[in-house]
C-alpha positions as CSV (number, residue, x, y, z in Angstrom):
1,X,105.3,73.5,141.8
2,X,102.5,76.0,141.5
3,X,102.3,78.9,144.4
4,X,99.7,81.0,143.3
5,X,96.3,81.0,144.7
6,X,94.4,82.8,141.3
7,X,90.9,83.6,142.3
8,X,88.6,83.4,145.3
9,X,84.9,83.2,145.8
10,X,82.6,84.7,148.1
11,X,83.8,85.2,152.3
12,X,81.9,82.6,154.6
13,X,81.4,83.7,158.0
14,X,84.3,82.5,160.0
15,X,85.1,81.2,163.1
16,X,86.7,83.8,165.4
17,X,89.0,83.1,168.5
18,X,87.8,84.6,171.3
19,X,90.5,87.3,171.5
20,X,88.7,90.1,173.1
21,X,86.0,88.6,175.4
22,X,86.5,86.5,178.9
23,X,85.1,83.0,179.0
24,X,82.3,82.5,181.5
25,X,83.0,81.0,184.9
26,X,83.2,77.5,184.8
27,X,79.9,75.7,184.7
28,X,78.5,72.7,186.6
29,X,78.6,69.4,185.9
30,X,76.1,68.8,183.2
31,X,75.0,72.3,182.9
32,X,76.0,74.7,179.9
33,X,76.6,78.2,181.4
34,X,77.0,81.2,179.2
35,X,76.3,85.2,179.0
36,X,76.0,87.0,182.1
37,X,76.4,83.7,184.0
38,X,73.0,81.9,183.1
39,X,72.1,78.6,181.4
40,X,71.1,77.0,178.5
41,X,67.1,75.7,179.3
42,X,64.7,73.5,178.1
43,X,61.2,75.7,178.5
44,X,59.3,74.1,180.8
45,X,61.3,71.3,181.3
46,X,59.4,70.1,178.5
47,X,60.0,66.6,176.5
48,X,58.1,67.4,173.6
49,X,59.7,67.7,170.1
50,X,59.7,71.2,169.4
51,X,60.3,72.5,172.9
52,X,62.3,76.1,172.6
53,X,65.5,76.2,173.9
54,X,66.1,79.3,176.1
55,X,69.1,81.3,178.6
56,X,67.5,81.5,181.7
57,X,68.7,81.6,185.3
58,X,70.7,78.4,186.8
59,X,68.7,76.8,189.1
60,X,69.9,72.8,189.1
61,X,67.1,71.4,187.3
62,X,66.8,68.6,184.7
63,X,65.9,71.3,182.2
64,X,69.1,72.4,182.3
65,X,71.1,69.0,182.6
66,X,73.2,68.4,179.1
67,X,75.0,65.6,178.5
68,X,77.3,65.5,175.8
69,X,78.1,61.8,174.9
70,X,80.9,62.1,172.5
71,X,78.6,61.6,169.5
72,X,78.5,64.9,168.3
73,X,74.7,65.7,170.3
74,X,73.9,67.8,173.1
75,X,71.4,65.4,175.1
76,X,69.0,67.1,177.8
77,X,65.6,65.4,179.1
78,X,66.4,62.1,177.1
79,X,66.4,64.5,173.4
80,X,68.9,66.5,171.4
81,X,69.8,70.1,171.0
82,X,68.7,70.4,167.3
83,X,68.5,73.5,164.5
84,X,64.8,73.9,163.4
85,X,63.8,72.5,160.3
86,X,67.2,71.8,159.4
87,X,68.6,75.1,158.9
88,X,71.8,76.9,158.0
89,X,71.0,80.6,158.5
90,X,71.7,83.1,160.8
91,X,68.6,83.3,163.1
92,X,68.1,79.9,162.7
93,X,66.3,78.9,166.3
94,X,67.5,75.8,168.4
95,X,64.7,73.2,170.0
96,X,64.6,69.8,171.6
97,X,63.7,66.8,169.1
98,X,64.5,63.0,169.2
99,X,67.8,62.3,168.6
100,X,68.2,61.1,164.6
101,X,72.0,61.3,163.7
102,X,70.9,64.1,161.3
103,X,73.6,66.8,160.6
104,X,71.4,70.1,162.7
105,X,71.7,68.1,166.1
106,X,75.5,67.6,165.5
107,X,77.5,70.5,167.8
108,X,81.4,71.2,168.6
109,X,82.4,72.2,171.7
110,X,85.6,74.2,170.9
111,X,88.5,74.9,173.5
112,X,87.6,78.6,172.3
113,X,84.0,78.3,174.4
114,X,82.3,78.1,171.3
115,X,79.2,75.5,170.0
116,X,79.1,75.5,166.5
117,X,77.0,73.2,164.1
118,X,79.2,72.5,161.3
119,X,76.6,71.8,159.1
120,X,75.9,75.8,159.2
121,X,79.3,76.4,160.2
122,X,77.3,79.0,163.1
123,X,77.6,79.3,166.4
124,X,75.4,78.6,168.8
125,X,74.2,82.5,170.0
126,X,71.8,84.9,172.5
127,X,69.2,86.5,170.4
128,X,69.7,90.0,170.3
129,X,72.9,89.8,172.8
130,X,70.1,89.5,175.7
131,X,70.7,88.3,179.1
132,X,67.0,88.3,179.8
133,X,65.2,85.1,181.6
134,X,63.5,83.5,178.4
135,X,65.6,84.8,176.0
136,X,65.4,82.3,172.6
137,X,68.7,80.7,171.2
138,X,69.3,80.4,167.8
139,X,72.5,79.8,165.7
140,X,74.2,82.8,164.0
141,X,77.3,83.7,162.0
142,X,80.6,83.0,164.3
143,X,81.7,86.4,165.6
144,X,83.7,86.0,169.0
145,X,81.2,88.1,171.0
146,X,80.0,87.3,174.7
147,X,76.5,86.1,173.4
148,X,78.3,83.1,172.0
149,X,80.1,82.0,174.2
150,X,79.8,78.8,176.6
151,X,81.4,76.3,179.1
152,X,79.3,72.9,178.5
153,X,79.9,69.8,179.8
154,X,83.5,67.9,178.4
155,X,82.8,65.4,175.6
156,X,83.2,61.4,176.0
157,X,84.4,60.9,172.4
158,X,88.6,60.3,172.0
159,X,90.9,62.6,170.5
160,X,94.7,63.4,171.0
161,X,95.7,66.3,173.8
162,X,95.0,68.8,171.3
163,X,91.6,68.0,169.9
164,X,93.4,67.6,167.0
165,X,93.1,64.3,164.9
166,X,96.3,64.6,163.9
167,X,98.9,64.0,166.9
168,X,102.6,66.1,167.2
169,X,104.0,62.7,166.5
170,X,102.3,62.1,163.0
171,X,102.6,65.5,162.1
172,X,106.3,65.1,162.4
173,X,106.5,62.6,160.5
174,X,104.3,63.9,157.5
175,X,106.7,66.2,157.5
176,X,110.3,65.2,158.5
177,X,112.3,67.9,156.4
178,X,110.0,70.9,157.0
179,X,110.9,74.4,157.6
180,X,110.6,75.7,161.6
181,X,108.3,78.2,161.1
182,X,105.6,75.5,160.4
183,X,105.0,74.3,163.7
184,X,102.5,71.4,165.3
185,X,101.3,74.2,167.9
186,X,100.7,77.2,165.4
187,X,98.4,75.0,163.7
188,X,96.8,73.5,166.7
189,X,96.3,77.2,167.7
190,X,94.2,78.3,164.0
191,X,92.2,75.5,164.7
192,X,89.5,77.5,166.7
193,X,89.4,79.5,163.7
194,X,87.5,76.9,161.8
195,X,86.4,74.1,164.2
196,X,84.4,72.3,162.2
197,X,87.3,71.6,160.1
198,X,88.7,67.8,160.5
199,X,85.9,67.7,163.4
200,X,82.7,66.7,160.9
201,X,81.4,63.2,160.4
202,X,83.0,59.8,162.0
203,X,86.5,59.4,163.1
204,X,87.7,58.4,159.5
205,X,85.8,61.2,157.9
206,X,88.5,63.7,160.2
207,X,91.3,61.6,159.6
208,X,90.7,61.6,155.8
209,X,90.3,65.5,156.0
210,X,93.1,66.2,157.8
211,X,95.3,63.9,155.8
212,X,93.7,66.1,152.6
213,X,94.1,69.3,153.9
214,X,97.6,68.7,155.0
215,X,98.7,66.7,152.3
216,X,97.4,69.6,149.2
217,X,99.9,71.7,152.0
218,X,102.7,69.4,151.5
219,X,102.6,69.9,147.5
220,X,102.1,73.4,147.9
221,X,105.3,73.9,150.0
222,X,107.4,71.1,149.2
223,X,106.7,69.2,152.1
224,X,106.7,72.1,154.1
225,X,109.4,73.8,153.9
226,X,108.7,77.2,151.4
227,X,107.3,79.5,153.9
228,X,107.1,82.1,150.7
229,X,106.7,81.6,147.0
230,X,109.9,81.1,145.3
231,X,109.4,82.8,142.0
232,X,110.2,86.2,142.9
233,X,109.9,87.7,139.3
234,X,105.9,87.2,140.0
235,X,105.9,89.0,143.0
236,X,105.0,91.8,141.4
237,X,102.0,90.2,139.7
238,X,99.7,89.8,142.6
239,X,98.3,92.8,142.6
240,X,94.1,94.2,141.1
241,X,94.5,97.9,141.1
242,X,90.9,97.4,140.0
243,X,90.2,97.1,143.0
244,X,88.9,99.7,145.5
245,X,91.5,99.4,148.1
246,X,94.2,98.9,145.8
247,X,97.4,97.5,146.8
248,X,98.3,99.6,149.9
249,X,101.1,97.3,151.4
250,X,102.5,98.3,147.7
251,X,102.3,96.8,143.9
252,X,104.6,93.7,144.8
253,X,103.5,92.6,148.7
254,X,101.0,90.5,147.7
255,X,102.8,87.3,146.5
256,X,102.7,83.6,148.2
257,X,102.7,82.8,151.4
258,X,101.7,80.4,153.4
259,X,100.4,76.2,153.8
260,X,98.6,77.1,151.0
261,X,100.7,79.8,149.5
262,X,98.3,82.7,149.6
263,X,98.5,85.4,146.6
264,X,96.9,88.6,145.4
265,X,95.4,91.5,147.0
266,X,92.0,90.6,146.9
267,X,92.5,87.5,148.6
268,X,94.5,88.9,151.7
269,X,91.7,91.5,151.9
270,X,88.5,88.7,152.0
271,X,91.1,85.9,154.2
272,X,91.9,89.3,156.3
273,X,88.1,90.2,156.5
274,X,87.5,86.8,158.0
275,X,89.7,86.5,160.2
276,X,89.8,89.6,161.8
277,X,93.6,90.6,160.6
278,X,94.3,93.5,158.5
279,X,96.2,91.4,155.9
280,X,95.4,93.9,153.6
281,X,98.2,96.3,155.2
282,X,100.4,93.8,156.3
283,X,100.3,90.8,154.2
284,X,103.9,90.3,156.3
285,X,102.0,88.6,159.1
286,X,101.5,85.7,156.9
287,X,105.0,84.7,156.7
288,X,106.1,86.0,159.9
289,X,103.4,84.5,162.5
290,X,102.8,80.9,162.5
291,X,99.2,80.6,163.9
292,X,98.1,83.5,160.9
293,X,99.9,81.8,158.1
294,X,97.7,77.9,159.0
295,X,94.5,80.3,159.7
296,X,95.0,81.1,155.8
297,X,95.3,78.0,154.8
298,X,92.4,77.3,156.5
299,X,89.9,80.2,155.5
300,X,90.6,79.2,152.2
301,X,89.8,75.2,152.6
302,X,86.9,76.0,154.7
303,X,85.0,79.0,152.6
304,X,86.2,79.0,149.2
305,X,85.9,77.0,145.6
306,X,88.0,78.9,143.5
307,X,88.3,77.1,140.7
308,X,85.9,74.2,141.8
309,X,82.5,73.6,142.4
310,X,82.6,73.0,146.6
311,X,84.9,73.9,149.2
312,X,87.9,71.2,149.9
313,X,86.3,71.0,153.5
314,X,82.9,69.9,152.1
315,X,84.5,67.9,149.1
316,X,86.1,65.8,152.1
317,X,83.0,65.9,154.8
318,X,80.8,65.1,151.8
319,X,82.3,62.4,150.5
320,X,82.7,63.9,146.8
321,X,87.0,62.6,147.7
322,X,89.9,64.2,147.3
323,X,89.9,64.7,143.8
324,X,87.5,67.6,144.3
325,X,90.2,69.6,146.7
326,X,92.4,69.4,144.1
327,X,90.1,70.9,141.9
328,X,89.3,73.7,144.2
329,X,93.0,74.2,144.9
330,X,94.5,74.6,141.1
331,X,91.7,72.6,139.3
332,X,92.3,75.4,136.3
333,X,96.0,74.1,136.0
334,X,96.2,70.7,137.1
335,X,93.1,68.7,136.3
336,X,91.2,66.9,133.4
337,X,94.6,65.8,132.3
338,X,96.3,69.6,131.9
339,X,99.4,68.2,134.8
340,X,98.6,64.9,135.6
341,X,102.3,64.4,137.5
342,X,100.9,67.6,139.7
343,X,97.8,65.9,140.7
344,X,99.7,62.6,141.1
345,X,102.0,64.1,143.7
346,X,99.1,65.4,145.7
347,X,97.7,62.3,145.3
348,X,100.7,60.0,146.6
349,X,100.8,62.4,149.8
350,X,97.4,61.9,150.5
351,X,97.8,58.4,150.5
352,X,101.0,58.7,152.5
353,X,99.2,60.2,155.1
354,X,95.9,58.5,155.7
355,X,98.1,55.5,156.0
356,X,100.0,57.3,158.8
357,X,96.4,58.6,159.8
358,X,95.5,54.7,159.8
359,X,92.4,55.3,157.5
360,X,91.5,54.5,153.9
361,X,91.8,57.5,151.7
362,X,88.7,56.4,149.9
363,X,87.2,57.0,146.5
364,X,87.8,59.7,143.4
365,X,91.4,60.3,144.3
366,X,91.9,61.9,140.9
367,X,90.0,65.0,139.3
């Protein structure tokens, strides 16, 4: 079984918990309330395509009705919340515009008070951190800050009591033998962490990526039940005094850990940086907090290739298959025929679990 995690790729913006801020007061039906109280608004109550999208005073009217159908849209005045001109970076301003199915109209609302478009991976955000009437909204890098945060209307679309794809039920039985410290609610927890993750696409495009995700897991830890890299003659290994902040923790702290057994120095600092944890100095928390040791697993399905050519997160939302996530996973070791019976493994869980999942696991299974 292979634990170490060799290389990672440029830190994606991440998805922060709200951990320091207080959700606004709840909003009224239909209405999406945010900073200092006040509402998202159609300017003008205009229909046209094109018409900004602004915080402004709640005052009851159909510019700031929202529906939010269970599709994936935010629906006000018979149109979508959408990102101009399709785009994915920060500063990126939101409009109204017929509704097309395209990926910039598609939002999650997140039990974290966030509205993120996963095709950005950003959240939806108060130019300049204004509470001014008028003030333009935009999407921008997920930070946990007041300006993005929102109580909108509840969805209509069908999900377990978590949100989760994945119910406590199915999880247990993925994983019959696993070790305690791998709970159902620790995971549901890091979920706000990276909510577009297993929340992208139709119903069997989550399923499948939650079946991938957590079957590449299983293989990783033996269904679950190595909370810390066994091989403790590498331990020592795991650490780039190239580096500029060195190995502070000390030359053999950085060794696996974790759903996806997280190693080296370099990567606790970036999967630290992005979450908002000092992993750096205390790679410990990984093995000894639940929710931090899935929000690793996570960061590094969600933002980084490492030996690949995509993220496992857009392998799966993209359609590229499974294949691909094992190539982003340990690609360098296991694929084009250098450990077949490791990629068959991952493979046979996958499969496991979709049909627990009751999807197909679809195409390119092998890399």
């Amino acid at each position: 079984m292979a634990f170490g995690r060799l290389a990672a790729g440029a830190v994606v913006a991440a998805v922060l918990t709200a951990l320091f801020t207080t959700p606004p007061a709840h909003a009224a039906d239909g209405q999406i309330t945010g900073l200092a109280g006040k509402c998202v608004d159609v300017v003008g109550a205009g229909s046209a395509n094109g018409t900004a999208v602004q915080l402004y005073d709640c005052n009851g009217t159909g510019a700031q009705q929202w529906s939010n159908p269970g599709d994936g849209t935010l629906r006000a005045l018979g149109k979508c919340l959408d990102v101009v001109d399709r785009g994915t970076a920060d500063g990126a301003a939101v409009q109204l515009w017929d509704c097309s199915g395209g990926a910039n109209q598609q939002w999650v609302v997140t039990s974290a008070h966030d509205i993120v478009n996963p095709a950005a991976n950003k959240c939806l955000d108060v130019r300049d951190n204004s509470s001014a009437n008028g003030t333009r909204l935009q999407i921008w890098s997920c930070t946990g800050a007041a300006n993005q945060k929102w109580n909108a209307p509840a969805s209509g679309g069908s999900s377990t009591p978590s949100g989760f794809v994945v119910s406590e039920a199915q999880f247990n039985q993925m994983f019959p033998n696993r070790n305690s410290f791998y709970t159902y609610s620790g995971l549901v927890q890091a979920l706000g962490a990276y909510p577009a993750f297993a929340n992208t696409g139709s119903d069997t495009v989550k399923k499948q990526e939650a079946a991938a995700f957590l079957a590449n897991v299983s293989h990783e830890t033996g269904g679950l039940v190595y909370v810390v890299e066994q091989n403790t003659a590498n331990y020592p290994t795991y650490c780039d005094w190239s580096r500029s902040y060195g190995c502070p923790a000390g030359q053999a702290a950085y060794y696996g850990r974790g759903p996806l057994q997280l190693s080296w120095n370099f990567n606790y600092k970036a999967a630290g940086d992005a979450l908002g944890i000092d992993l750096l100095n205390n790679p410990w928390l990984v093995q000894n907090d639940a929710s931090v040791a899935w929000k690793t697993g996570l960061w590094y399905w969600n933002t980084q290739s490492g030996p690949g050519t995509m993220t496992p997160h857009n392998a799966m939302v993209n359609q590229a298959g499974f294949g691909q996530t094992i190539r982003s996973i340990n690609g360098s070791l296991e694929c084009d025929g250098k450990n077949p019976a490791q990629v068959q493994s991952r493979v046979d869980a996958y499969q496991r679990f979709a049909s627990i999942l009751g999807v197909s696991p679809g195409s390119n299974l092998y890399c």
